[in-house]
N, C-alpha and C positions, 0 to 999 in steps of 0.2 A: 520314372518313365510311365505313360499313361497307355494301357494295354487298352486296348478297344476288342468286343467281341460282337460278332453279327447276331442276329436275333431274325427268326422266320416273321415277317411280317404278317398272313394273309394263308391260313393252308388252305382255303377254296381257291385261290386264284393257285396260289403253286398248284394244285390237283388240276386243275383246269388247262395249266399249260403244258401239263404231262399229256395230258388225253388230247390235246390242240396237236403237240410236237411227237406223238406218238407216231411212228408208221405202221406198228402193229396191232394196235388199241383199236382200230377198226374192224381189225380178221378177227379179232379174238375179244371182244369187251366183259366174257366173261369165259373164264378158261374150266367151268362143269365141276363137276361134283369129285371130289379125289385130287385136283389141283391146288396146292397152295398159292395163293394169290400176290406172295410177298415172297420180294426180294430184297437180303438186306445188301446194302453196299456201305463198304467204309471209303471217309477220304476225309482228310484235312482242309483247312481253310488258311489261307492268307491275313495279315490283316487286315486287308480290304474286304474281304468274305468271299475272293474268288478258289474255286475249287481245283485241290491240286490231289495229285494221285490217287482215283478213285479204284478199287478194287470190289470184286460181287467177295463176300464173306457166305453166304447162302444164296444158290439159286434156283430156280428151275429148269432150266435147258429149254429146247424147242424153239431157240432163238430173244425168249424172253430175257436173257441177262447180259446179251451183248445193245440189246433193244437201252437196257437200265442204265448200261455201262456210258452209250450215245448220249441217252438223257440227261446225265449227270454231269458228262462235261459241256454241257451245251446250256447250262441253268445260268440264267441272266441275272448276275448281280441287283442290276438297277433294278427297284421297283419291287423286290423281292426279298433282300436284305436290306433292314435297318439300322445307323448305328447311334 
């Protein structure tokens, strides 16, 4: 059996289509001095590389991890994973 596993193509364009598909990335572009800037989220892949149960493993609150959580199931295969 031939396992295939996706591979990030491009992390300027993925960054890009975070800050494009953000709706809070605009109130907030940069969240000051005392804010950690990183949220980790876990999830699994398909074998096609679509994203299935993503969960925040660390967040920030203030609306930023449910923001992550939107992001991440909303990430477009096409264009973005390679196999």
């Amino acid at each position: 059996m031939l396992t295939i596993k996706p591979k990030p193509l491009d992390n300027e364009l993925y960054n890009k289509w975070f800050k494009d598909n953000s709706s809070i990335y605009e109130e907030y572009p940069d969240s000051g001095p005392g804010v950690p800037l990183r949220i980790k989220v876990l999830f699994n892949t398909d074998t096609l590389g679509n994203i299935l149960r993503p969960v925040i493993l660390r967040g920030i609150g203030f609306g930023f991890d449910e923001e992550a959580l939107r992001l991440v199931k909303r990430i477009p295969t096409n264009g973005f994973l390679v196999i």
